[in-house]
C-alpha positions in Angstrom: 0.0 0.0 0.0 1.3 3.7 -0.9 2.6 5.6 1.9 0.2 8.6 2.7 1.0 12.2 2.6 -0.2 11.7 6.8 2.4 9.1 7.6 6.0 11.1 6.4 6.8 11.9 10.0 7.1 7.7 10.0 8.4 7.4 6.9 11.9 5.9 7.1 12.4 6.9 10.8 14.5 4.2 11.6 17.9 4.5 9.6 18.3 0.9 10.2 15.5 -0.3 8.1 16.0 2.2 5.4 16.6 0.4 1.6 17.7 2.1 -1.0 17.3 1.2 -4.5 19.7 2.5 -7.1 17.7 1.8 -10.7 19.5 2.3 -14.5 17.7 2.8 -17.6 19.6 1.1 -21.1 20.1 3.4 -23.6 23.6 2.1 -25.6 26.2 4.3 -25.8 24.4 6.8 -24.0 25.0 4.9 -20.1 28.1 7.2 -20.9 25.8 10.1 -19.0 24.4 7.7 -16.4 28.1 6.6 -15.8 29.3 10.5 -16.6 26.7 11.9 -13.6 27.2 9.2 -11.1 30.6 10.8 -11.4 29.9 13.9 -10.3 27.9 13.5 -7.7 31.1 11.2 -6.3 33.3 14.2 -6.7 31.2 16.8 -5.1 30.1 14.9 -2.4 33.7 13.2 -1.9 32.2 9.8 -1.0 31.3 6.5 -2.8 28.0 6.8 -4.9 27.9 3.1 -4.2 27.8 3.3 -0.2 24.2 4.7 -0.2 22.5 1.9 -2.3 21.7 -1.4 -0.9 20.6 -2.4 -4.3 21.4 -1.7 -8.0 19.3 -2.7 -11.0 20.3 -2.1 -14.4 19.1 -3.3 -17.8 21.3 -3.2 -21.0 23.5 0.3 -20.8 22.4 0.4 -17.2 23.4 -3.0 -16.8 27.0 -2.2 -17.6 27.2 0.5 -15.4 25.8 -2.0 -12.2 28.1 -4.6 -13.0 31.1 -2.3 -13.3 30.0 -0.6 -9.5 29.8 -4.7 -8.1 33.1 -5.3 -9.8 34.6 -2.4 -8.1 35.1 0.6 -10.3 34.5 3.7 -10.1 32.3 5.5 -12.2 34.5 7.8 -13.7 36.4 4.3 -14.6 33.0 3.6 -16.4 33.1 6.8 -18.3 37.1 5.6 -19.5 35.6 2.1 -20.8 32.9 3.8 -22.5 34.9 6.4 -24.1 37.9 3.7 -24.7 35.9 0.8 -26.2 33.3 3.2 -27.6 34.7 3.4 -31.4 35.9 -0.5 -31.5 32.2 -1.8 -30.3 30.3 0.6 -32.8 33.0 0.3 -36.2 30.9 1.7 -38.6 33.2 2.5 -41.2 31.4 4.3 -44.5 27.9 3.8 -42.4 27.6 0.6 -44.4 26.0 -1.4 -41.5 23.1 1.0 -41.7 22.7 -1.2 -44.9 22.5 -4.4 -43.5 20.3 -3.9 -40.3 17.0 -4.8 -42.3 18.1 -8.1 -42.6 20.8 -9.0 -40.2 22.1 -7.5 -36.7 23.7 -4.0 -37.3 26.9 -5.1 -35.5 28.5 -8.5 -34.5 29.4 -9.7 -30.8 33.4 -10.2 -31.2 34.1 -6.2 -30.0 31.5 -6.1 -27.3 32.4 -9.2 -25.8 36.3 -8.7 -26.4 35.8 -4.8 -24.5 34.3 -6.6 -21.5 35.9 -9.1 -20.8 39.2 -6.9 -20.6 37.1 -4.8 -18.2 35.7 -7.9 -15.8 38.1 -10.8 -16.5 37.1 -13.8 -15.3 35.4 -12.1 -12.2 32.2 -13.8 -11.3 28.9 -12.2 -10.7 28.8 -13.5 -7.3 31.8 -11.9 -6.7 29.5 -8.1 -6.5 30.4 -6.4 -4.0 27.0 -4.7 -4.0 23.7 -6.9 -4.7 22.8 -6.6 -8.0 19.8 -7.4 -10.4 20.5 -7.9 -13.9 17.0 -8.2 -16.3 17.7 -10.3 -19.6 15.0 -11.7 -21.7 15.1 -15.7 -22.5 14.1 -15.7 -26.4 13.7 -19.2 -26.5 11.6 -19.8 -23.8 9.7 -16.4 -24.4 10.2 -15.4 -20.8 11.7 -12.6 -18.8 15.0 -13.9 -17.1 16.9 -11.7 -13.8 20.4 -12.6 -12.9 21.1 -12.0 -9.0 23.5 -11.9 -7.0 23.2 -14.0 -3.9 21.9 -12.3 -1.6 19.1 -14.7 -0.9 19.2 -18.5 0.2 17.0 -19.6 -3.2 19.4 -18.0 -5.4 21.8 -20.9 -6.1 22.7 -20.6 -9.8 23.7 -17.0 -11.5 26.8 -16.2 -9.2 28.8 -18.6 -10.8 28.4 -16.8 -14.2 30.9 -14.4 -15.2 30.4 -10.8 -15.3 31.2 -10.6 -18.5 28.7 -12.7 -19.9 25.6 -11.1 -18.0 26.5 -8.1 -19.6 26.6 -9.7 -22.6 23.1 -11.3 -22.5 21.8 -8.1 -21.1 22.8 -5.9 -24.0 21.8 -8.2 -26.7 19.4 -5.2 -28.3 17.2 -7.0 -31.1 18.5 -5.5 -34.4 21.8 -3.9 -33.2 23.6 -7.7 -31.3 22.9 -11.2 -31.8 20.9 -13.1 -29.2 24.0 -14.2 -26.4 24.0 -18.2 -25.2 25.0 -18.7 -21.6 28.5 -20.4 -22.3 27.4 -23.2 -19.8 23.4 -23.6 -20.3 23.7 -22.4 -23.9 20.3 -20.0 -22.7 19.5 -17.9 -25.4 18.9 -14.3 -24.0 18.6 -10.9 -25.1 18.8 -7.4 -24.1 16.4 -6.6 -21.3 15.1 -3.6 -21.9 12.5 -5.5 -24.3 10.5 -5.6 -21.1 12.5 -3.9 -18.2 14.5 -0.6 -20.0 13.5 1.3 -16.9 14.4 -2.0 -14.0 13.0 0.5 -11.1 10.1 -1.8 -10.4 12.2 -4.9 -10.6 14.3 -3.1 -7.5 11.3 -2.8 -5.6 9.9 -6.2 -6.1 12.9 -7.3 -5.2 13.6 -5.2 -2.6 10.4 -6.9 -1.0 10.6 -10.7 -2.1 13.9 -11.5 -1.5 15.0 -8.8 1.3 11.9 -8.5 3.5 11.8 -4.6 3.2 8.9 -2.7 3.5 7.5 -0.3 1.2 7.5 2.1 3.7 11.1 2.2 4.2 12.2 2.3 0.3 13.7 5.0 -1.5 14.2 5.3 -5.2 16.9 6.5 -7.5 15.6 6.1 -11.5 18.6 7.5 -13.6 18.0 7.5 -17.6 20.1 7.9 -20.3 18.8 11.1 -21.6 15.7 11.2 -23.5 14.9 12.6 -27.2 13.3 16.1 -27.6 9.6 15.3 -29.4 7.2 17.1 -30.8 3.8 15.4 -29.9 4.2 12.6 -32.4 1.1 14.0 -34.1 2.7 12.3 -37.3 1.6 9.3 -35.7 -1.9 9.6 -35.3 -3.4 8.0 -38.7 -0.3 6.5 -39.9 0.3 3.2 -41.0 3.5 0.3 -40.4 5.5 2.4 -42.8 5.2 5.2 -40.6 5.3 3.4 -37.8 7.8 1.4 -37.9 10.7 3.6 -37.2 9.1 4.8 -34.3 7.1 1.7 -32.7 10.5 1.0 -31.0 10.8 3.7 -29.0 7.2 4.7 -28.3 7.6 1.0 -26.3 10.6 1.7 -24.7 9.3 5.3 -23.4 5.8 4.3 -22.6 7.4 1.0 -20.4 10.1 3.5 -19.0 7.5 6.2 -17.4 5.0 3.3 -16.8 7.4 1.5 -14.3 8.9 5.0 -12.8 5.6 6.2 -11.5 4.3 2.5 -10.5 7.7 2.7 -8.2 6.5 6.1 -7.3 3.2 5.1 -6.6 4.3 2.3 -4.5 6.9 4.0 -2.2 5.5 7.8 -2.4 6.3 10.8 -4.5 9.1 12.3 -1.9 10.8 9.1 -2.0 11.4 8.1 -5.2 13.4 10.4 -7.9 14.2 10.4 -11.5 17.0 12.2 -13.9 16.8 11.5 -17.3 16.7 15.1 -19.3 15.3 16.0 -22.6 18.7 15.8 -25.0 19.0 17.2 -29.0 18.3 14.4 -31.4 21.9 14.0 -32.3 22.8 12.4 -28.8 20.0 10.1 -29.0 21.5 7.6 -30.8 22.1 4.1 -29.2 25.4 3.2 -31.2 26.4 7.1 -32.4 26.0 9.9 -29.3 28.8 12.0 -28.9 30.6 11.2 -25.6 31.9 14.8 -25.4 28.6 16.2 -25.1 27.1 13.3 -22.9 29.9 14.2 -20.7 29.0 17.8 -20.6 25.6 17.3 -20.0 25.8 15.0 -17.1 28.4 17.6 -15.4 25.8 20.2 -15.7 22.8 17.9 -14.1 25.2 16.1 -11.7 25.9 20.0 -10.6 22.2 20.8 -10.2 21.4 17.0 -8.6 23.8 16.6 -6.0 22.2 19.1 -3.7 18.8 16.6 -3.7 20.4 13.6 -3.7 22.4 14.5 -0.5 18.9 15.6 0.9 17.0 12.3 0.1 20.1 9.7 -0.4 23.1 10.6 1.1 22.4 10.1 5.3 22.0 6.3 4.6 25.1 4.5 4.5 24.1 0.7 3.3 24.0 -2.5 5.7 27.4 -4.8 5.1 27.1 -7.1 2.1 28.7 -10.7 2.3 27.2 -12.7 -0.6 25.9 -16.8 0.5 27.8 -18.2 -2.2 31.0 -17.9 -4.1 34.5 -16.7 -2.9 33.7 -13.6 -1.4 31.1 -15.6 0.9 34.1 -18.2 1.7 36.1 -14.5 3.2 32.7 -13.6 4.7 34.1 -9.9 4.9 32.9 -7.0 4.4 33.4 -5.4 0.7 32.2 -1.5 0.9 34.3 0.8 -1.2 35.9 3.8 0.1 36.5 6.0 -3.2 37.1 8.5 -4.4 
């Protein structure tokens, strides 16, 4: 049940029981902001984004980014992959794979997979030293599919993946990547955003199922990836697949991304739950083609005008210890919270 505007003074009294949920949106090349602001809010606030979330969620871009915070790196380290690996995973010289990507995937998987597994190695998703939720989408079995960490006794399986390879399945966008096999299963999965491009309901379900926290002590951070400017789509109103189809993709994607936001909002109250994803010029709305320079530029401007709030609504909690139930870092049983910058 919703929190009412009666029961604030309640609201997440007890510091102990708070739960914070740290929620990011795919978008491509573009988690190059989400990484780029998470950045700047480290470096005004001179502490670990990561020590105020006892959960992160990310789908696709967003998925990237999570995986890189379990693994240990910073988020300006982030930006550096992004804006190192950027050109090699998106070769499009002479734009001929615009060409192709009517009838085959725009690019293949050798540069994607190659960038990460230099950035994770062999390192194992149980090996987070956050908890982490991961959505993929299993095309064979036409069902949506969530690696986690293991952070709950019933989760006996996904921590033995590597990182690499959840990032992989999580990124597999229909039409830009191949579909990604689990190297041990041989699961066929693709990117997750088909159904979760905006995960901030998957952290609050999970936030609830598997950690026993109540809605009443949850607090949500949604970060997009920047979002087109549009004019109304009145283009759209009579118009047939021709017309449509260039744009059915991301009508979807933004329709699913507010629809989750402001069920999460709903559920956990409007002063708890928070969203950044600006308008941005067409040119930086491209998946495979934004300009880093000017994602970069944007996020230091919003990370400048965010911090303020997100010290006022995020930045008293510090998160509970995390020692994973399986995997080596359960076998240490120590406590893994980072202490950059």
């Amino acid at each position: 049940m919703r929190p009412r505007e009666g029961d604030a003074a309640d609201h997440i009294n007890d510091e102990t029981r708070r739960f914070q949920i740290l929620a990011l949106d795919g978008g491509g090349v573009r988690g190059i902001f989400t990484a780029a602001l998470l950045a700047g809010i480290e470096q005004d606030t001179g502490r670990s984004v990561l020590e105020h979330f006892d959960l992160v969620v990310g789908t696709s871009t967003g998925g990237i980014v999570a995986l890189g915070l379990g693994a240990g790196l910073t988020p300006q380290e982030i930006v550096e992959f992004y804006v190192t690996e950027n050109r090699r995973i998106f070769a499009n010289r002479m734009r001929w794979r615009m060409a192709r990507q009517p009838f085959a995937t725009k690019y293949g998987a050798t540069a994607l997979k190659a960038a990460l597994q230099r950035t994770f190695g062999e390192k194992l998703l149980g090996e987070s030293i956050v908890p982490l939720v991961i959505p993929s989408f299993n095309l064979g079995e036409n069902d949506v599919y969530l690696f986690k960490t293991p952070h709950h006794e019933r989760l006996k399986r996904d921590y033995r993946v590597p990182m690499w390879a959840v990032a992989m399945a999580t990124s597999a966008a229909p039409t830009y990547f191949p579909a990604f096999r689990l190297p041990d299963s041989h699961v066929r999965l693709i990117d997750g955003g088909v159904w979760a491009n905006n995960p901030a309901m998957v952290g609050v379900t999970e936030a609830i199922s598997m950690f026993d926290r109540a809605l009443t002590n949850l607090r949500v951070l949604s970060l997009g990836t920047t979002s087109e400017l549009k004019l109304g789509r009145s283009r759209l109103n009579s118009a047939g697949w021709l017309r449509w189809g260039p744009n059915a993709a991301n009508v979807l994607l933004d329709g699913q991304s507010a629809a989750a936001f402001k069920q999460a909002q709903h559920l956990v109250g409007v002063d708890y739950a928070r969203r950044l994803d600006p308008p941005a010029p067409k040119e930086l709305s491209s998946m495979d083609a934004a300009d880093a320079r000017e994602l970069i530029a944007m996020a230091a401007h919003h990370s400048r005008q965010f911090t303020p709030q997100f010290e006022a609504i995020f930045g008293s909690h510090v998160r509970s210890p995390y020692t994973p139930l399986r995997g080596p870092l359960a076998q240490e049983g120590a406590d893994h919270v980072p202490t950059h910058p």
